[in-house]
N, C-alpha and C positions, 0 to 999 in steps of 0.2 A: 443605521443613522450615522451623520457623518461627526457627531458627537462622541461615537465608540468605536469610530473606524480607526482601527489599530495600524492600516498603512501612515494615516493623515499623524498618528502618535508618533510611530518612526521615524516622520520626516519635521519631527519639530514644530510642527504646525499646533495652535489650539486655536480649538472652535468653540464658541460659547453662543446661547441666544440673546440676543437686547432685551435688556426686563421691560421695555414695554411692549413686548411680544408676548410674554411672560402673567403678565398684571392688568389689571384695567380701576380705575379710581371712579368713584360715585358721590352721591350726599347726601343722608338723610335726615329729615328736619322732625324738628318738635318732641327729642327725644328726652326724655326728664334726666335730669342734672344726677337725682338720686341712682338713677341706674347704673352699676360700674360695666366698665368698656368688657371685662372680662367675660359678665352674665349677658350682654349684649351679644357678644361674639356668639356664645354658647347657643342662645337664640337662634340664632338668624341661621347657622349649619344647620340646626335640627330641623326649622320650619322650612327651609330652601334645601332641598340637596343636592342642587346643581349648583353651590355657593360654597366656594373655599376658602376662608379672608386668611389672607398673608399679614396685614396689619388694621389699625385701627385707630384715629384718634377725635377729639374733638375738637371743633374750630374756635379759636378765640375771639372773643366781642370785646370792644374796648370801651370804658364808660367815658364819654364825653364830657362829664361833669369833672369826675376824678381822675382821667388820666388810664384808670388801671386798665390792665389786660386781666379777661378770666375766663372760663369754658361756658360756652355757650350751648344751647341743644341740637345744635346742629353737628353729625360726627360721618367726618369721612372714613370711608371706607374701601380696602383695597383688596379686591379678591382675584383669585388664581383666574385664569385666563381670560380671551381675548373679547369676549361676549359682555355686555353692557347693560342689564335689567333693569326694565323701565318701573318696574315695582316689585317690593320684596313682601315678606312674610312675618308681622314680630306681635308672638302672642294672639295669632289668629286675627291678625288686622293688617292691612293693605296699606304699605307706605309707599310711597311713589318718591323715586330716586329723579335726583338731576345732576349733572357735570359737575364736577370739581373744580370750582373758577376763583380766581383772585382779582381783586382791583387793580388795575394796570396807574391810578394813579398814585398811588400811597403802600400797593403790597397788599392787606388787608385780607384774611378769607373768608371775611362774614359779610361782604357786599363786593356790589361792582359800581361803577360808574358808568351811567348814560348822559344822554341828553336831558333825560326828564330828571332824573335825578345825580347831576353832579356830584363827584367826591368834594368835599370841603375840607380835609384832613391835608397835612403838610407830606407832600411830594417824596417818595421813595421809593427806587427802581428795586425792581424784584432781582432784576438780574447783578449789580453790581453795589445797590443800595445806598448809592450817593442820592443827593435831593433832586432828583426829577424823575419824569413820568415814566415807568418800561419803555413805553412807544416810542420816545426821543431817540430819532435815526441817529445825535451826537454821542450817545452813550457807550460808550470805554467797550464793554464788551459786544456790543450792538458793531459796531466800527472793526473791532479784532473779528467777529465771524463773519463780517460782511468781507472783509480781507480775506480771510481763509478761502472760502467759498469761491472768490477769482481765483484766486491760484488754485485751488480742485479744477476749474474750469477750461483757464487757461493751461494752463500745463499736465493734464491730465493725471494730477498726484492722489492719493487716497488722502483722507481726513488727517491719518496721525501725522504724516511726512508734510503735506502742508501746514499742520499747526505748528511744528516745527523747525518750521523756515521760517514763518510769520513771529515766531518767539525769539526767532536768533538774530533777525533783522530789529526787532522791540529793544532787545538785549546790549544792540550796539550802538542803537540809534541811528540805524542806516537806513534809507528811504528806499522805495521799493527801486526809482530811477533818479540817479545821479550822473548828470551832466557832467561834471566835475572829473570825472574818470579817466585813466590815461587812453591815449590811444590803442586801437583793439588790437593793432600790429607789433605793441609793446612787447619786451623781453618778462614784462608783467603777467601776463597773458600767455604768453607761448614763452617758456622757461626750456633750455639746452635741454636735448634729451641724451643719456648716456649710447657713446657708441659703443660697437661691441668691442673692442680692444677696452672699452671702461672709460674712456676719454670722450668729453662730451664734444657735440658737434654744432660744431659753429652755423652751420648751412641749414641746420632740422627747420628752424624757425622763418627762413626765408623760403624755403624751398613748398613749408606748407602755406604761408601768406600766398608765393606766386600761383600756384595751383588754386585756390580760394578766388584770389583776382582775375582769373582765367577767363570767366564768365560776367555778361552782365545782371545773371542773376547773383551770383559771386558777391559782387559789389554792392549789390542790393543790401545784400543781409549783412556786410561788415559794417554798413552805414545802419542797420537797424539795431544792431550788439549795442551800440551807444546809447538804447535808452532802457536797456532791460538792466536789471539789478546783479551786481557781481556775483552774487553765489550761482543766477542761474545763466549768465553770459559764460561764466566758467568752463558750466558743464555742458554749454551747448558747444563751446570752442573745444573740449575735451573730446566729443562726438565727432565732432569735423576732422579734428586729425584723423582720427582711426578712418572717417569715409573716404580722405582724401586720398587713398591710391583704390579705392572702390570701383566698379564702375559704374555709369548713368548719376554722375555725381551731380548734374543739373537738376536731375529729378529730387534729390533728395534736400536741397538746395530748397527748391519750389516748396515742398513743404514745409519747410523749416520756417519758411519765408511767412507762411500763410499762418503756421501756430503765432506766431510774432505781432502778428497784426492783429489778429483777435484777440490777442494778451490786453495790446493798444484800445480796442474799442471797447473793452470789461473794463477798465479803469477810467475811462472818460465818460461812465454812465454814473 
């Protein structure tokens, strides 16, 4: 397994599985109040033996008279792997399990909201728990993974490195595209590079612009640098150097050209 592969060890690598690979969540109703989670637990492995619960709790009901919040008999349940039992075993009686669901208007785990029966409860997002609904496309965290998820797309980054970019642009309050920017041909941009006597060289930065401008796909892409966001116009200018004494440097150009546009059309949906 590549969990005990002692090469993947040596080379600094870890590998772990997603707990929801792991776990699977259920809900079993009409349980008595008086029964503790622990003799429940005890239960349900003995009469199931393909049943391993990891955890356990009960869902809360809130009284609408008074306000309070208190344990309800309804108690989810969370057992070892990936399998989903449409009915379990407790004390020799047949309970029938359903999904683990929350109200997407209010949060709530002891109802949902339909049509037939709307939430009437005061509005709070599960996900960031400001006053409006989960579904709200406006919502704060709704809006950062809907960001994340273009830049996975567009620029073909994993999760953690695009969440990372998405939090450093948050951080400074830099927009993803800024007009505002200096010119791409700037000494901002292309910065002396040491020559080998140690002394920097005045020509590195014209020398790689006139090569860049060479072509009309060249030109293409230095007019398209101006609407992508400085951290990653940076590192595509960084790239460009190192290709510019490359060969087939139109081709690579072309492509460069085409990530760029589809960057453009993920943003404008």
């Amino acid at each position: 397994m590549a969990l005990r592969n002692k090469f993947i060890k040596e080379e600094g690598f870890i590998t772990y599985i997603p707990k929801y690979k792991l776990t699977r969540q259920f809900v079993i109703r009409n349980i008595p109040l008086d029964l503790s989670l622990a003799e429940l637990k005890t239960v349900i492995e003995e009469e199931n033996q393909d049943i391993l619960i990891s955890d356990l709790f009960r869902l809360k009901r809130r009284d609408r008279t008074t306000g309070i919040w208190s344990d309800s008999e309804a108690v989810c349940v969370q057992k070892l792997g990936e399998e989903l039992p449409d009915h379990i075993k407790i004390y020799r009686t047949i309970v029938h399990t359903s999904p683990f669901q929350r109200c997407l208007q209010c949060g709530s785990e002891d109802h949902v909201s339909s049509k037939e029966t709307p939430c009437s409860e005061p509005k709070k997002c599960i996900n960031c728990e400001e006053e409006h609904a989960t579904s709200d496309r406006k919502c704060p965290k709704f809006m950062k993974n809907l960001e994340i998820a273009k830049v996975m797309a567009a620029d073909n980054l994993p999760f953690m490195e695009a969440r990372a970019l998405v939090q450093k642009r948050e951080n400074k309050n830099c927009p993803f595209y800024d007009d505002r920017r200096p010119p791409v041909f700037s000494s901002r941009n292309f910065p002396l590079l040491p020559s080998k006597g140690g002394t920097s060289t005045s020509n590195s930065t014209s020398n790689f612009a006139t090569s860049l401008q060479s072509s009309s796909r060249g030109r293409t892409f230095a007019a398209s640098l101006m609407k992508v966001a400085p951290e990653i116009s940076s590192k595509l200018l960084k790239i460009m150097k190192k290709a510019s004494t490359m060969k087939q440097l139109d081709q690579l150009v072309t492509r460069l050209e085409k990530t760029m546009k589809l960057h453009e059309e993920t943003l404008k949906e």
